[in-house]
MARMI-810593 format. One record per residue (C-alpha): chain; y, z, x. Coordinates in nm, 4 decimals. Example, Ala and Ser with C-alpha at 12.3 -4.5 7.8 and 13.67 -1.06 7.14 Angstrom:
BEGIN
lovex/north/up/east
A/-0.4500/0.7800/1.2300
A/-0.1060/0.7140/1.3670
//
This chain:
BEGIN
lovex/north/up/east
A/5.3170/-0.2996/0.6004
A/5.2726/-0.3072/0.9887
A/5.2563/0.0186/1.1308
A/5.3289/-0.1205/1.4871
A/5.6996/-0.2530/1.6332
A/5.6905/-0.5798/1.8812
A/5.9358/-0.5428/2.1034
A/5.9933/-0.6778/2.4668
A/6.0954/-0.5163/2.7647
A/6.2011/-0.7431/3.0508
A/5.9042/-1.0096/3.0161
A/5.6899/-0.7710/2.9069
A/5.5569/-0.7577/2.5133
A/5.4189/-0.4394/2.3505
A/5.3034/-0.3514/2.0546
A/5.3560/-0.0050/1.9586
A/5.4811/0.3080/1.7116
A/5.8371/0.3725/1.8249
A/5.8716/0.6512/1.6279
A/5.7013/0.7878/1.9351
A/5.4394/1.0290/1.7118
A/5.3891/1.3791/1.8272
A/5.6144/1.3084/2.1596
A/5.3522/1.0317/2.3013
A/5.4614/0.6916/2.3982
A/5.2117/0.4522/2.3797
A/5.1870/0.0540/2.3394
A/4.9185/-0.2490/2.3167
A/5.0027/-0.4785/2.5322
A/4.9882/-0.8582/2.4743
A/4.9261/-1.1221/2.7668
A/5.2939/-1.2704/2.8980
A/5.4975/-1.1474/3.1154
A/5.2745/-1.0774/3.4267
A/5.2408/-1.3237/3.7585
A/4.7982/-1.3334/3.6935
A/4.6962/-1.7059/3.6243
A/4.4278/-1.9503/3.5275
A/4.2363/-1.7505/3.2727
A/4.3790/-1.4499/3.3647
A/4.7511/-1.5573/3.2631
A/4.9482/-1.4042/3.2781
A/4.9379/-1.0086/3.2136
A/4.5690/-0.9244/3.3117
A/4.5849/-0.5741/3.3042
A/4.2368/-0.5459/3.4215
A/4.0599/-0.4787/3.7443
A/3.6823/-0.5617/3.7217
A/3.7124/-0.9772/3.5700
A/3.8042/-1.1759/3.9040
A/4.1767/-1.1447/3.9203
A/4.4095/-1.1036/4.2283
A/4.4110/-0.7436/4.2755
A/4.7632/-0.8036/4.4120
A/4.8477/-0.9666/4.0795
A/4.6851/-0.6805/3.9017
A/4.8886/-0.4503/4.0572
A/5.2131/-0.6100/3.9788
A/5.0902/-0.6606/3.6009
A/5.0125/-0.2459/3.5939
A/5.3431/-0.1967/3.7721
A/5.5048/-0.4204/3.5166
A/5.3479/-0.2982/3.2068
A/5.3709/0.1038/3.2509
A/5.7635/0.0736/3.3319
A/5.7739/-0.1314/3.0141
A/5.6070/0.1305/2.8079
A/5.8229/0.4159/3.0000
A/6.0091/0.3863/3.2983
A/6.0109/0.6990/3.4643
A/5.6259/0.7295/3.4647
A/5.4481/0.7855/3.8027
A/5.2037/0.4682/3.8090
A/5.0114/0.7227/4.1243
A/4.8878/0.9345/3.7963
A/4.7670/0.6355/3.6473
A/4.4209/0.6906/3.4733
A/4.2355/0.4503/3.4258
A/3.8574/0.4276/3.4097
A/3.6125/0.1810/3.4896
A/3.4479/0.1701/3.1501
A/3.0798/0.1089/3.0991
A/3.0354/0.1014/2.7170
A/2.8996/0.4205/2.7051
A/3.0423/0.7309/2.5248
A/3.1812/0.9521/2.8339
A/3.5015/1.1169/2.7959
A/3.7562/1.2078/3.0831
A/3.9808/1.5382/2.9753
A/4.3063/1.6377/3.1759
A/4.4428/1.9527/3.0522
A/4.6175/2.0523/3.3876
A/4.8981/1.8525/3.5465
A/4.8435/2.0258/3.9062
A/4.7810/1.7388/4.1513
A/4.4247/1.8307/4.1866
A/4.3180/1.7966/3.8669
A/4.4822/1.4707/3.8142
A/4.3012/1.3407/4.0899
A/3.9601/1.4628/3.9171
A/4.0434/1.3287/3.6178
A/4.0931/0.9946/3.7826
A/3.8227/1.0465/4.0126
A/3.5932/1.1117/3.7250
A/3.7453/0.8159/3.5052
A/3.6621/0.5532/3.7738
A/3.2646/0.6625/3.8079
A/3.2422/0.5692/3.4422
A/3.4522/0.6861/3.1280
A/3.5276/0.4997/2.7721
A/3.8093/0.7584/2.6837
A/4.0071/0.9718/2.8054
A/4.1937/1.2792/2.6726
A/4.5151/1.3979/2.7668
A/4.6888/1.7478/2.6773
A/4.9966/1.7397/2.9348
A/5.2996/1.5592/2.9870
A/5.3782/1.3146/3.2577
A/5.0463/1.1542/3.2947
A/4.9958/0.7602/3.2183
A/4.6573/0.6576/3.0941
A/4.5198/0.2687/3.0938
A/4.1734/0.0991/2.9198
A/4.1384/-0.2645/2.9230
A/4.0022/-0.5229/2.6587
A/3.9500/-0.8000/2.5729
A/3.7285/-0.8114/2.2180
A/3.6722/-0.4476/2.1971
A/3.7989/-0.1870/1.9769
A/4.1133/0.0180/2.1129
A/4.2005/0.3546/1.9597
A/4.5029/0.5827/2.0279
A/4.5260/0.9070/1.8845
A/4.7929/1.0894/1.8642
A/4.8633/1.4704/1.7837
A/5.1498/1.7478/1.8766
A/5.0740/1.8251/2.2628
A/4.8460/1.5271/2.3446
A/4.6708/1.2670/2.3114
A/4.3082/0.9950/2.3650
A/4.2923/0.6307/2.4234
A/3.9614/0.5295/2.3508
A/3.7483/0.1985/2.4212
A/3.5281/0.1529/2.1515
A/3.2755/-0.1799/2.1820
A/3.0260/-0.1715/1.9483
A/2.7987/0.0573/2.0981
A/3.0563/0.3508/2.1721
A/3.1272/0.2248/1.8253
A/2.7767/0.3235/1.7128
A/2.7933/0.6724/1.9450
A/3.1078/0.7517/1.7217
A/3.3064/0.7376/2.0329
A/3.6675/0.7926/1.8545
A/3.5543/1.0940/1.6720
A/3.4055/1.2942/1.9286
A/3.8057/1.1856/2.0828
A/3.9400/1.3537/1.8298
A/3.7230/1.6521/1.8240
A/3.8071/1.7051/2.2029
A/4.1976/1.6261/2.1430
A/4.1649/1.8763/1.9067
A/4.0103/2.1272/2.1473
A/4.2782/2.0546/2.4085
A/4.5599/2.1001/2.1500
A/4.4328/2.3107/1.9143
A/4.5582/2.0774/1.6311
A/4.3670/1.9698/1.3537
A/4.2400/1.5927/1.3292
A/4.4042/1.5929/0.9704
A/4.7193/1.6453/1.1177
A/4.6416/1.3575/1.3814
A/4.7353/0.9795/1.3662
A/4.5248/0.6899/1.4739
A/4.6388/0.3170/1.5866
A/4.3335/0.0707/1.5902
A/4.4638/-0.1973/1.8512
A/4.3738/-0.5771/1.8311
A/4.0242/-0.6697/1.8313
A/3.7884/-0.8956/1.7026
A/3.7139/-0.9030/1.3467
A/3.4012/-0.9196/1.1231
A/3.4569/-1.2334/1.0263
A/3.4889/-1.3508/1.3975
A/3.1474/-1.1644/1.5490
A/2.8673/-1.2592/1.4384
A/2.5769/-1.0181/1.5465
A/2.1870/-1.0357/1.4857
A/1.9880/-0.9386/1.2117
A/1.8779/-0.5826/1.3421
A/2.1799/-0.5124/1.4818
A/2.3661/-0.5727/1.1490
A/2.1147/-0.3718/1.0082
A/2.1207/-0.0895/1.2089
A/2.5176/-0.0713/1.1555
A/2.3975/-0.1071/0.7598
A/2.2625/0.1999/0.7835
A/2.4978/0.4231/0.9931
A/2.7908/0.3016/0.8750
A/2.7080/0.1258/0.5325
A/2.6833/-0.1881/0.3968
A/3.0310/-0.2942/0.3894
A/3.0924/-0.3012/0.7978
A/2.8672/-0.6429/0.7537
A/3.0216/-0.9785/0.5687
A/2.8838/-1.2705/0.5537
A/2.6753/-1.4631/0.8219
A/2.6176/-1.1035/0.9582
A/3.0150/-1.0482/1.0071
A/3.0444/-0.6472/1.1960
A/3.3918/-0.5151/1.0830
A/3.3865/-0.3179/1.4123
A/3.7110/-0.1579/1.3140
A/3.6447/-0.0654/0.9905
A/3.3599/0.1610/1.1661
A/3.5962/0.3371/1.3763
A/3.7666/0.4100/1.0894
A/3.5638/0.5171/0.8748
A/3.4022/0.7758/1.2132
A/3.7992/0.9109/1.2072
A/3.7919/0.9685/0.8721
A/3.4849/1.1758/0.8665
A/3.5999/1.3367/1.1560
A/3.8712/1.4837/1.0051
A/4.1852/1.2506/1.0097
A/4.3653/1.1756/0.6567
A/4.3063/0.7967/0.5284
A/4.6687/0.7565/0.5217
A/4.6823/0.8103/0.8985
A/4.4395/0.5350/1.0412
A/4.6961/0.2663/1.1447
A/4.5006/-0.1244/1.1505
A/4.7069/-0.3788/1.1387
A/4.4186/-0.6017/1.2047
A/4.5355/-0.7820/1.4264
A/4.2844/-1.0426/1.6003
A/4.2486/-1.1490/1.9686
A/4.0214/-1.4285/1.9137
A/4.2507/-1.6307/1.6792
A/4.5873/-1.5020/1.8560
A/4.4735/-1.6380/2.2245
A/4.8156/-1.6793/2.2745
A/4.8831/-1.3698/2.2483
A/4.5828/-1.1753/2.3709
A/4.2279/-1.1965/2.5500
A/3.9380/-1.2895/2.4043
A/3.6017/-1.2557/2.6019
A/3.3670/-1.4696/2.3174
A/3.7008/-1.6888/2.2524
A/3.7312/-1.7964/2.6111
A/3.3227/-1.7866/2.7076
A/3.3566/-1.5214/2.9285
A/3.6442/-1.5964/3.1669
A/3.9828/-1.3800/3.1016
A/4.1671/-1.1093/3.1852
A/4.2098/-0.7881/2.9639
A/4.5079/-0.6911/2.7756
A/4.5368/-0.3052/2.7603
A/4.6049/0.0415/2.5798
A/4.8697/0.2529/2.7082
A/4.9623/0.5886/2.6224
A/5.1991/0.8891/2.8299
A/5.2951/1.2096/2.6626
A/5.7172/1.2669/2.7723
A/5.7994/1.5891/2.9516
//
């Protein structure tokens, strides 16, 4: 059974819980309904691959009143993110310290941690892992490639959500976004085998498959959340091109669907 809706909003598709877990909107976003085009049609959510920045804009403007139309897109965080395993916390929703938060996001950040309401948070992908985790007063959106993968980038998430919130990761949810599957990237041998051994051998199939998600599930569960909560619907961006952006589908030249997430006042 799917644990995320689809459901459109104007010309905009997202993907998304609509229960609307521990008050926190939050949506994956697939690829139509923006004004981006060539490779980057037509909802390129992301800022770093090539695209129009005008277009950009529009797509950002686009998505976030989608996902919730009262949200200020001038909170928007959204990180440049280096594949590294930085996190960006906001636990104040004074002016100042939203502008740190984004100021601090944009000089390199692969998730971001949110414990008040009101503020809109954005990662891009396009291949990569994205994780939203959800608790009672907050929330993280997390970019997970496969070496924030390796860092156990979710679970040190969860570890600071649960700082900021003082919940529990058992009592947290997790929604792994679409990615690429094992059986769609292939990695080298010591690669594969240095995932063997961190993660175990099932995270590699055959032809040296890495189940990237089934990593970042297995770090939530041993941080702490309940098997029952780690949503994947395994859903794939390389064979769903339609639908989503695929760095190794297209060769390199795409835009980025995204990860969305704003805790209501």
């Amino acid at each position: 059974m799917s644990s995320l809706t689809r459901y459109t909003v104007g010309s905009v598709t997202l993907l998304g819980d609509v229960r609307r877990p521990g008050g926190v909107t939050f949506a994956f976003t697939e690829r139509t309904g923006g004004v981006s085009s060539g490779a980057y049609a037509s909802l390129n959510l992301g800022d770093a691959c090539g695209d129009d920045p005008s277009c950009v804009e529009e797509n950002r403007i686009r998505a976030l009143a989608a996902l919730s139309p009262g949200a200020e897109a001038a909170k928007l965080i959204n990180p440049c993110q280096v594949h590294g395993d930085t996190i960006v916390c906001l636990s104040a929703s004074d002016d100042a310290s939203i502008a740190r938060a984004q100021s601090e996001a944009r000089s390199g950040a692969d998730a971001i941690v949110v414990g008040v309401p009101g503020v809109p948070v954005l990662l891009c992908f396009a291949d990569c892992v994205p994780v939203v985790i959800v608790a009672e007063g907050g929330f993280a959106v997390v970019h997970s490639g496969w070496r924030g993968t390796y860092a156990r980038i979710a679970a040190h998430a969860a570890a600071t959500l649960s700082r900021t919130t003082g919940i529990h990761p058992s009592l947290m949810s997790a929604y792994i976004g679409p990615h690429i599957l094992g059986s769609e990237y292939t990695v080298d041998e010591a690669l594969a085998e240095k995932f063997a051994a961190a993660f175990g051998a099932g995270v590699i199939g055959s032809g040296r498959g890495l189940d990237l998600g089934a990593c970042v599930a297995g770090t939530l569960e041993a941080a702490g959340l309940e098997p029952g909560s780690i949503h994947d619907d395994r859903i794939s961006c390389v064979s769903e091109g339609a639908r989503f952006f695929s760095y190794r589908a297209s060769g390199g030249d795409c835009g980025r669907h995204g990860a969305f997430a704003i805790m209501e006042a």
